[in-house]
mmJSON file of the N, C-alpha and C atoms, coordinates in Angstrom:
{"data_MODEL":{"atom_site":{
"group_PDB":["ATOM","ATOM","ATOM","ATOM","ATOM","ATOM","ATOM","ATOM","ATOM","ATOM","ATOM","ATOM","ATOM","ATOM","ATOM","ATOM","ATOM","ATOM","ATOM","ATOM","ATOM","ATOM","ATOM","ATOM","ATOM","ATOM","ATOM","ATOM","ATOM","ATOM","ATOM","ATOM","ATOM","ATOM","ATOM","ATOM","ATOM","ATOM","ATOM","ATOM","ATOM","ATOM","ATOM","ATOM","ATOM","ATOM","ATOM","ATOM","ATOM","ATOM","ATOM","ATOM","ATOM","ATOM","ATOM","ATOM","ATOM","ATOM","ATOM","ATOM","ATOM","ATOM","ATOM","ATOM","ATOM","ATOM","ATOM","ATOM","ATOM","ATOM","ATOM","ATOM","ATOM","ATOM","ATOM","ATOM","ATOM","ATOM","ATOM","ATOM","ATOM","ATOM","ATOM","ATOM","ATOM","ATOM","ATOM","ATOM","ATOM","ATOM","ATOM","ATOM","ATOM","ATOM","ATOM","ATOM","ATOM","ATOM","ATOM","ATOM","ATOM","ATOM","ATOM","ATOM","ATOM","ATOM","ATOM","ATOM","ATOM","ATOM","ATOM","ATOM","ATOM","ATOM","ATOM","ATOM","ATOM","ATOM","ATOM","ATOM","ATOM","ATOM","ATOM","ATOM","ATOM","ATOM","ATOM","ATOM","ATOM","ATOM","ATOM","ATOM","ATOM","ATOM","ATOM","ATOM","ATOM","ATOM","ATOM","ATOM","ATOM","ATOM","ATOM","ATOM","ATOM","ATOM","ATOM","ATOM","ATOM","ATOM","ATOM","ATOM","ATOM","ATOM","ATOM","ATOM","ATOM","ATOM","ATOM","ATOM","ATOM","ATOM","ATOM","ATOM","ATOM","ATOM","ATOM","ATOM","ATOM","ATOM","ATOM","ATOM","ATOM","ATOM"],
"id":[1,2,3,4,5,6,7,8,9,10,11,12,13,14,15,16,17,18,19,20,21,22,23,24,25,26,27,28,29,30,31,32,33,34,35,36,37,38,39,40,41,42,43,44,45,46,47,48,49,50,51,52,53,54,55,56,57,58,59,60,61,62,63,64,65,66,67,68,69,70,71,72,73,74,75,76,77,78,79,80,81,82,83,84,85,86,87,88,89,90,91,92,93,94,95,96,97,98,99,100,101,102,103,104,105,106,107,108,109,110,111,112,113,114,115,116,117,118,119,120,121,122,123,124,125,126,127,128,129,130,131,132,133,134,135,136,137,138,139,140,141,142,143,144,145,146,147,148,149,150,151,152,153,154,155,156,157,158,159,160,161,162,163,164,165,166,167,168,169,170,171,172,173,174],
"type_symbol":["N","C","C","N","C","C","N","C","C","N","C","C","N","C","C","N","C","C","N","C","C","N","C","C","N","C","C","N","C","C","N","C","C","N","C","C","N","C","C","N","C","C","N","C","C","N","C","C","N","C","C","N","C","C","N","C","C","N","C","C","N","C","C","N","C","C","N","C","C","N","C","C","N","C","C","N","C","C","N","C","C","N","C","C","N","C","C","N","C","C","N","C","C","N","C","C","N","C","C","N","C","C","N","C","C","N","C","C","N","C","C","N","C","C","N","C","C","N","C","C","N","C","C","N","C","C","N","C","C","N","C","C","N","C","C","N","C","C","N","C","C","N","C","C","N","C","C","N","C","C","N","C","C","N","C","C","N","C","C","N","C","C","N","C","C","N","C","C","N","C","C","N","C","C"],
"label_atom_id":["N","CA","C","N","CA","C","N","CA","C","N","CA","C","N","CA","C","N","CA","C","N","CA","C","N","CA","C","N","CA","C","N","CA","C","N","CA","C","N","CA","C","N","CA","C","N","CA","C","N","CA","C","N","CA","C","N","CA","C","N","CA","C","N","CA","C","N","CA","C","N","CA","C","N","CA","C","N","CA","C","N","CA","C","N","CA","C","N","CA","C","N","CA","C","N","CA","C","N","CA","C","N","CA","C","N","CA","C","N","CA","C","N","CA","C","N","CA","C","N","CA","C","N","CA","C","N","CA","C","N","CA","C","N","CA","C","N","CA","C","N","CA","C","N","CA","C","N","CA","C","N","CA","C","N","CA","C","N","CA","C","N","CA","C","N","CA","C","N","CA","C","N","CA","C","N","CA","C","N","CA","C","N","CA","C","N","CA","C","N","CA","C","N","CA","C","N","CA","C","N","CA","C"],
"label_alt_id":[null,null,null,null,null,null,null,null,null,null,null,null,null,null,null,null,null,null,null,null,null,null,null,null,null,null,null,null,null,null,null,null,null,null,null,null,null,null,null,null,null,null,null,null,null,null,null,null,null,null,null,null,null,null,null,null,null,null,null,null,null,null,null,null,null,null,null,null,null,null,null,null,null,null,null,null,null,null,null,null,null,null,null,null,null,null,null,null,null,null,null,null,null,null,null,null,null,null,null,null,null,null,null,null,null,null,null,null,null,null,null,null,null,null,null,null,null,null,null,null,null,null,null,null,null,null,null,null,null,null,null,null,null,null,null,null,null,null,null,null,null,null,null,null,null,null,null,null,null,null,null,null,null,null,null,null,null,null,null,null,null,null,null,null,null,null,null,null,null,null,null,null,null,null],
"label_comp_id":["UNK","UNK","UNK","UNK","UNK","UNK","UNK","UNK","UNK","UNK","UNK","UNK","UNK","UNK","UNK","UNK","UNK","UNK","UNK","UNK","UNK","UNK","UNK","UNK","UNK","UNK","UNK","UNK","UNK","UNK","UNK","UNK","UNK","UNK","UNK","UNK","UNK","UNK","UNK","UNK","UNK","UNK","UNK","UNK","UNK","UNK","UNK","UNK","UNK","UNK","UNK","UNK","UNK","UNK","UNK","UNK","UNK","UNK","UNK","UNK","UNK","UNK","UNK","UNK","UNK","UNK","UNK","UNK","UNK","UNK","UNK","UNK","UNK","UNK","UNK","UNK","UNK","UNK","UNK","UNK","UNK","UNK","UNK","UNK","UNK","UNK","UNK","UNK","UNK","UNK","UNK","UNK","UNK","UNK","UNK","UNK","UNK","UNK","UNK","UNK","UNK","UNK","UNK","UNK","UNK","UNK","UNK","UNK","UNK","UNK","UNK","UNK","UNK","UNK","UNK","UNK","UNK","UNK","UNK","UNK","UNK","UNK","UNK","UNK","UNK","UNK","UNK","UNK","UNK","UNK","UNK","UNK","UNK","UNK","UNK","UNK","UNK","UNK","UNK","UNK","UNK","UNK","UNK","UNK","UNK","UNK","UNK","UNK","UNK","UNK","UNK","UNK","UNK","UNK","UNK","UNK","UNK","UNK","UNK","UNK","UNK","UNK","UNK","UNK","UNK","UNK","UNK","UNK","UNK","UNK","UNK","UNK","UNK","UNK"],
"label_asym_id":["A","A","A","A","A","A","A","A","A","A","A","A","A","A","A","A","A","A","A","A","A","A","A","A","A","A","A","A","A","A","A","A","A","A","A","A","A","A","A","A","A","A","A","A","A","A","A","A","A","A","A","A","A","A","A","A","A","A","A","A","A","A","A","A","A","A","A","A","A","A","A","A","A","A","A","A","A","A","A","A","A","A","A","A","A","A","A","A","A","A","A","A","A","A","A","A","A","A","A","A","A","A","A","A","A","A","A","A","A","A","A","A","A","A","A","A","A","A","A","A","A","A","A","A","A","A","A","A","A","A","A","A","A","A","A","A","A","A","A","A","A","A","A","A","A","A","A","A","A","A","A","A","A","A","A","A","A","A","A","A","A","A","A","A","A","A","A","A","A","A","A","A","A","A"],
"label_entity_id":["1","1","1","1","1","1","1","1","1","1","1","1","1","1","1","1","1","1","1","1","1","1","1","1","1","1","1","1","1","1","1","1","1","1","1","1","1","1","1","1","1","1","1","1","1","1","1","1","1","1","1","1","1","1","1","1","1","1","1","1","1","1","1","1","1","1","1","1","1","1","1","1","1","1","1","1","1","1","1","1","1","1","1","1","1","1","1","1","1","1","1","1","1","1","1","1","1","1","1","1","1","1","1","1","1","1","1","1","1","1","1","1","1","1","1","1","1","1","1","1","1","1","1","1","1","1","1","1","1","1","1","1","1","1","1","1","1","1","1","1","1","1","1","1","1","1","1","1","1","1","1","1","1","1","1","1","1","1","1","1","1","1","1","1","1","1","1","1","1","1","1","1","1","1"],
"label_seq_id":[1,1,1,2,2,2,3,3,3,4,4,4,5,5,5,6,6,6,7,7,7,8,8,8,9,9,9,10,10,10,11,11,11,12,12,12,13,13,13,14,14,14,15,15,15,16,16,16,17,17,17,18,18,18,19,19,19,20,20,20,21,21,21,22,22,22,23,23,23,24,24,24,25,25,25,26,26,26,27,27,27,28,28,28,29,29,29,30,30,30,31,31,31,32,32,32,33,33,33,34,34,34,35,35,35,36,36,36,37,37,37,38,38,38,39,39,39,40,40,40,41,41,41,42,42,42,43,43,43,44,44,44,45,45,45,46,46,46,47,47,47,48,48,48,49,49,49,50,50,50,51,51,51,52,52,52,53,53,53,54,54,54,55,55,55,56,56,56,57,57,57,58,58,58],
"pdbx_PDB_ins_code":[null,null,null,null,null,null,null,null,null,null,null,null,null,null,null,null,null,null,null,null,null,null,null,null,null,null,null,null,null,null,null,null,null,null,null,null,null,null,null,null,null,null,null,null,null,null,null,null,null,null,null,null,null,null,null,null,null,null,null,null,null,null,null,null,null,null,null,null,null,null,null,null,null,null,null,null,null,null,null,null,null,null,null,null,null,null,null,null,null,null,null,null,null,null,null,null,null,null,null,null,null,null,null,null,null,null,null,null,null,null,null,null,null,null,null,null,null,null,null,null,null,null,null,null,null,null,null,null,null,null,null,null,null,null,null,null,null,null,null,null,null,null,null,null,null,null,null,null,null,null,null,null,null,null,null,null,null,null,null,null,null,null,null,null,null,null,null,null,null,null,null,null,null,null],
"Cartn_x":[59.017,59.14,58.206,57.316,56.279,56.782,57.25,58.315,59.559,59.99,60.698,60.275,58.409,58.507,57.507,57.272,56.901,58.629,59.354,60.737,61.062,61.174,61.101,60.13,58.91,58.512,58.523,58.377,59.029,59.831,60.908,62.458,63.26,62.343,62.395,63.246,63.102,63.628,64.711,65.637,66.448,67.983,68.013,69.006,69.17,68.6,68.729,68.175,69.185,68.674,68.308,66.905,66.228,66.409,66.93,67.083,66.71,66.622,66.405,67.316,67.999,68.621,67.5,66.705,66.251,66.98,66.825,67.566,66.871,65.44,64.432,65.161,65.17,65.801,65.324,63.752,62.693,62.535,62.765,62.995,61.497,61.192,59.235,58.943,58.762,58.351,58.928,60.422,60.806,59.878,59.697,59.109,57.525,56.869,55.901,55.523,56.71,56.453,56.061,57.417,57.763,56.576,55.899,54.969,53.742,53.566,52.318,51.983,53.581,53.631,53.958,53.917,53.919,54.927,56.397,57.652,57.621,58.297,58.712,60.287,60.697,62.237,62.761,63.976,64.515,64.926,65.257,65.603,65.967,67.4,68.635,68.16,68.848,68.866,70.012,69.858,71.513,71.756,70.986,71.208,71.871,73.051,74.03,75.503,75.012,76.183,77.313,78.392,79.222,78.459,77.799,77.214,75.746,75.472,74.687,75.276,76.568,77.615,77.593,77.996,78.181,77.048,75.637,74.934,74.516,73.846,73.708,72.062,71.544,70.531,70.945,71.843,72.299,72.304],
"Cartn_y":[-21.971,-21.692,-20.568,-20.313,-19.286,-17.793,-17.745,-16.947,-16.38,-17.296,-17.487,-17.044,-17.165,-17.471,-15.983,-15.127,-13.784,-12.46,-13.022,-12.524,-12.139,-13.52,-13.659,-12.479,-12.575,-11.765,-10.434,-10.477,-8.172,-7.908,-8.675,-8.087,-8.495,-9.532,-9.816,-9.119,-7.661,-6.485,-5.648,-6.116,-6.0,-6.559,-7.457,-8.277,-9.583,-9.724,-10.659,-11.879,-13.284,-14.42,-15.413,-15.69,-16.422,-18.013,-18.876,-20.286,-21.082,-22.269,-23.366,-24.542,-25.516,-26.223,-27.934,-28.685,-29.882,-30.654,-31.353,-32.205,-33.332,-33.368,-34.83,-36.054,-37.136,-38.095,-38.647,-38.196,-38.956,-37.593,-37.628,-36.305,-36.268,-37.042,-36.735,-36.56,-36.527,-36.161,-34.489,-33.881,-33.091,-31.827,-32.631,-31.743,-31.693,-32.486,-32.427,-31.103,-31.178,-30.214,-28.973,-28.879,-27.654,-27.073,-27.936,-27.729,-27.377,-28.102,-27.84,-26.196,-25.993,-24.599,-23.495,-23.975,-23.116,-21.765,-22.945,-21.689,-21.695,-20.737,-19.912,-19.619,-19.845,-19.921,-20.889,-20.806,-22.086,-23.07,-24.616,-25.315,-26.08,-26.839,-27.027,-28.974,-29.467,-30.904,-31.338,-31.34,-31.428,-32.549,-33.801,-34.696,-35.767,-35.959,-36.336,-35.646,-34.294,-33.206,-32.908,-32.324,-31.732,-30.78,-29.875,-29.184,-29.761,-31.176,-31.914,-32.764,-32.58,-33.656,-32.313,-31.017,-30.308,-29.617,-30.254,-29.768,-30.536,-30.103,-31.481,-31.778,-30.973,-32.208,-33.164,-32.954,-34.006,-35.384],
"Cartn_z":[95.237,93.839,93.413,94.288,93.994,93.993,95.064,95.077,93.875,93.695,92.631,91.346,90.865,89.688,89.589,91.187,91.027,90.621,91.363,91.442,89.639,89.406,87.709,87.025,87.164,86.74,86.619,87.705,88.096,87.92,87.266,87.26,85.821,85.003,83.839,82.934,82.516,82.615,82.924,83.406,84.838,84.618,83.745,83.391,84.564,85.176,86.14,85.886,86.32,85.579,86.766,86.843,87.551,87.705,87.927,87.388,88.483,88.748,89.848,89.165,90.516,89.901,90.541,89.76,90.535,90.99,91.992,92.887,92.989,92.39,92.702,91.899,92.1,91.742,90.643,90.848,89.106,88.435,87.351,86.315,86.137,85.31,85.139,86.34,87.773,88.867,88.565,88.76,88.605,87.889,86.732,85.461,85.439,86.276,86.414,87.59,88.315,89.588,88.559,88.172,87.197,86.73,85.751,85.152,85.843,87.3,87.889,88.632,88.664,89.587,88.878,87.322,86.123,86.394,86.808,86.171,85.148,84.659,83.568,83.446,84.288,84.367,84.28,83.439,83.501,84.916,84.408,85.879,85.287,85.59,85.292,86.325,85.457,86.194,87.058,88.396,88.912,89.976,90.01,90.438,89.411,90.398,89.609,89.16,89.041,88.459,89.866,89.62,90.719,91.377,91.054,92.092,92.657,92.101,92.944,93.755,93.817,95.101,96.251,95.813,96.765,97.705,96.973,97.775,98.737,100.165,100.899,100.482,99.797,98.239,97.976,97.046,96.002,96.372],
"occupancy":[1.0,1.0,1.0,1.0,1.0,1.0,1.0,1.0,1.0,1.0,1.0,1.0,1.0,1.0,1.0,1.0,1.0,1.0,1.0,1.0,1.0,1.0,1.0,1.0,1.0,1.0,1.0,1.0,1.0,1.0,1.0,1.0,1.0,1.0,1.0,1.0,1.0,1.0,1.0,1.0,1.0,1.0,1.0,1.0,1.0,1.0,1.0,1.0,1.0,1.0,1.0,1.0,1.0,1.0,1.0,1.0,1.0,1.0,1.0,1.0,1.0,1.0,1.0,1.0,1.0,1.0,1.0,1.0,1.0,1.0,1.0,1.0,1.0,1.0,1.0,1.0,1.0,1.0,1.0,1.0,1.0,1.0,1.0,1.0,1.0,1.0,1.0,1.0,1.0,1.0,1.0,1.0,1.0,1.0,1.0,1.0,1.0,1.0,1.0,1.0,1.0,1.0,1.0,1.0,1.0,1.0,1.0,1.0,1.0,1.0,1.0,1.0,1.0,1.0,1.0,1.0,1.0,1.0,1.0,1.0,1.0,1.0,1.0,1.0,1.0,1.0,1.0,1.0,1.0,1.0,1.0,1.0,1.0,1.0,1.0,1.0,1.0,1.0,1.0,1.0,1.0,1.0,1.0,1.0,1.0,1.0,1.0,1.0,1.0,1.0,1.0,1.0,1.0,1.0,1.0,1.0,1.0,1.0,1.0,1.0,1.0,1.0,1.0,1.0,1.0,1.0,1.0,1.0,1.0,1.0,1.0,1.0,1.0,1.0],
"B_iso_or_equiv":[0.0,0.0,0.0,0.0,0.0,0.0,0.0,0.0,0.0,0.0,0.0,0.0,0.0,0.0,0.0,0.0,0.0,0.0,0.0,0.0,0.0,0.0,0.0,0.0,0.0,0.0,0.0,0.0,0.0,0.0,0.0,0.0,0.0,0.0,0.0,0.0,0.0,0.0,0.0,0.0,0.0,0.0,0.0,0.0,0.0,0.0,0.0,0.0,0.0,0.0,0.0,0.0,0.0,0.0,0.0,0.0,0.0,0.0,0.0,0.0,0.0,0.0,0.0,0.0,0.0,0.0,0.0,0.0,0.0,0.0,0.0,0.0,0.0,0.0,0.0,0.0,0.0,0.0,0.0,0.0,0.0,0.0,0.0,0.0,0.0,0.0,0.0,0.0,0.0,0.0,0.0,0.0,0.0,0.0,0.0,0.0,0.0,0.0,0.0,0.0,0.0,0.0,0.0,0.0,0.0,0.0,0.0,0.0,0.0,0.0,0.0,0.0,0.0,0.0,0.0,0.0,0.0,0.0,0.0,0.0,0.0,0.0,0.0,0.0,0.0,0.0,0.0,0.0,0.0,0.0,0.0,0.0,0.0,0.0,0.0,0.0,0.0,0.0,0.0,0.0,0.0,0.0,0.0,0.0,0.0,0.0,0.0,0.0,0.0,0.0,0.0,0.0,0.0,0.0,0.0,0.0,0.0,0.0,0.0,0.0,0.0,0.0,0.0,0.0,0.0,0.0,0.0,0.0,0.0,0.0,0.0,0.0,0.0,0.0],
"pdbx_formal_charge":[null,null,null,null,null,null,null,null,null,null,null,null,null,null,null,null,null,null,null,null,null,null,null,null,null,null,null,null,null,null,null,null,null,null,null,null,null,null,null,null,null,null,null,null,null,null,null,null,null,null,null,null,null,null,null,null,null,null,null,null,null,null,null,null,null,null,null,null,null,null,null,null,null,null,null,null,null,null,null,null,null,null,null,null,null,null,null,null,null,null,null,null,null,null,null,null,null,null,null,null,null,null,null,null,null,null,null,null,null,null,null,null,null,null,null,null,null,null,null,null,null,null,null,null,null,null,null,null,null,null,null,null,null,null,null,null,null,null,null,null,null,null,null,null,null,null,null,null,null,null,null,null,null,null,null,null,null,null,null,null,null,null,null,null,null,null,null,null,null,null,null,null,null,null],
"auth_seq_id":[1,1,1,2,2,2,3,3,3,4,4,4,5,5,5,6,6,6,7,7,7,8,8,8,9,9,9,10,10,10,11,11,11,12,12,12,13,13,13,14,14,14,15,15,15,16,16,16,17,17,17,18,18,18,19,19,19,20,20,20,21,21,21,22,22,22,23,23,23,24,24,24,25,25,25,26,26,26,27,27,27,28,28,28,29,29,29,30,30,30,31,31,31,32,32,32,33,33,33,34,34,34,35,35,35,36,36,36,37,37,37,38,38,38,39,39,39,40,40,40,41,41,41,42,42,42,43,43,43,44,44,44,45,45,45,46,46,46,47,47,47,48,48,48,49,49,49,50,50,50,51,51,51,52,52,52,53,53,53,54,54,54,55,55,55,56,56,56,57,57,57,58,58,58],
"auth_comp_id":["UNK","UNK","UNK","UNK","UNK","UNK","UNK","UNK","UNK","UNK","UNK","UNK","UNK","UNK","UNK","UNK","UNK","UNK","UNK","UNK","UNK","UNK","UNK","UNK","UNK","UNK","UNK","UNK","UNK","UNK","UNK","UNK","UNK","UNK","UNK","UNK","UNK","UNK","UNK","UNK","UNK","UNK","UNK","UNK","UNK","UNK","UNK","UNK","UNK","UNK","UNK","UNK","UNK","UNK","UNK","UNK","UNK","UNK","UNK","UNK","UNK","UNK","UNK","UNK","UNK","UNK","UNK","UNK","UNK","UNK","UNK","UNK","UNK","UNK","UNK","UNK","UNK","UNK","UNK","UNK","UNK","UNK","UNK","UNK","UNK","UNK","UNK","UNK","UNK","UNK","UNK","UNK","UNK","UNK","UNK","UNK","UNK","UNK","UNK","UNK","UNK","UNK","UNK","UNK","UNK","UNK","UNK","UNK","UNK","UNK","UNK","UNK","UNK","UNK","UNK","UNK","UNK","UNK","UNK","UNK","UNK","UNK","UNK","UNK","UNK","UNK","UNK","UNK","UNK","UNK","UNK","UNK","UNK","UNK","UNK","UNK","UNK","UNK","UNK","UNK","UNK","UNK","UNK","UNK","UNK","UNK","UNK","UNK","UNK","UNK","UNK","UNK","UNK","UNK","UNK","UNK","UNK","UNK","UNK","UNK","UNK","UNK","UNK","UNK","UNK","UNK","UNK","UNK","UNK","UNK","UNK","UNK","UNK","UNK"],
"auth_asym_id":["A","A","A","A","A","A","A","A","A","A","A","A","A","A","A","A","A","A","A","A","A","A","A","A","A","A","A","A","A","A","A","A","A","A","A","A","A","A","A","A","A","A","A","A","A","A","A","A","A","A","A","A","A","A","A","A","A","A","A","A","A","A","A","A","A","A","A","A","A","A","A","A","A","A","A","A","A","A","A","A","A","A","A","A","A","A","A","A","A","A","A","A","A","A","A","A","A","A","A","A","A","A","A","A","A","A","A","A","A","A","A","A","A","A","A","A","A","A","A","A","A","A","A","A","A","A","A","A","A","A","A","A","A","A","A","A","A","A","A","A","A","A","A","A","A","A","A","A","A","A","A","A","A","A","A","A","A","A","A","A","A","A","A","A","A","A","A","A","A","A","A","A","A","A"],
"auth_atom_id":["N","CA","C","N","CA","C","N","CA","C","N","CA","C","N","CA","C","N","CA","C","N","CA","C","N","CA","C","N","CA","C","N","CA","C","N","CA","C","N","CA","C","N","CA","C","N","CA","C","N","CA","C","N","CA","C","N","CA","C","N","CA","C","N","CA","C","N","CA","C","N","CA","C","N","CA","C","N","CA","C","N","CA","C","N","CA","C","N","CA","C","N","CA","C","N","CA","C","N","CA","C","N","CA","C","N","CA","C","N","CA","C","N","CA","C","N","CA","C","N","CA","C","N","CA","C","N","CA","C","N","CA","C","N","CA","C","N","CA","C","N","CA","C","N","CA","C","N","CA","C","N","CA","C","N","CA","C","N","CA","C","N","CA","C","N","CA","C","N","CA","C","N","CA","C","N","CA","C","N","CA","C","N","CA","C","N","CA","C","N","CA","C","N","CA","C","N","CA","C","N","CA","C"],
"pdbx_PDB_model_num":[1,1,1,1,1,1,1,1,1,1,1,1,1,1,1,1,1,1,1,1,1,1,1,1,1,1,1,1,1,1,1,1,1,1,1,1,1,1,1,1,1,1,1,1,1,1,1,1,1,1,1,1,1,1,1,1,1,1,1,1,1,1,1,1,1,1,1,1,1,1,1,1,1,1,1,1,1,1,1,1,1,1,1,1,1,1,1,1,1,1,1,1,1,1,1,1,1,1,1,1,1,1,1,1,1,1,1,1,1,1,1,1,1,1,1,1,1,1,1,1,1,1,1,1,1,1,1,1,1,1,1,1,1,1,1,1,1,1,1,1,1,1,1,1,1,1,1,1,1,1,1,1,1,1,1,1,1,1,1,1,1,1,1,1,1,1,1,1,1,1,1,1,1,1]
}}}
């Protein structure tokens, strides 16, 4: 995600849209990650959703 949340930054600008989709099963775990590794991009909840069936996450 570190990765991710430098990517975001340098390109902010750019029109390019940065997102993550979580796959953790406890949402406050999820959002705590989130929070600890201080993205800035959005992240989408997808356990549970169709494209959390198609991933082999989900």
């Amino acid at each position: 995600m570190a990765h991710l949340q430098r990517f975001h930054e340098r390109r902010a600008g750019d029109r390019i849209f940065v997102f993550a989709i979580a796959m953790l099963e406890d949402r406050a775990e999820a959002q705590r990650l989130t929070r600890d590794l201080g993205a800035t991009y959005p992240i989408f909840w997808g356990t549970g959703s169709d494209l959390g069936h198609r991933s082999p996450y989900g």
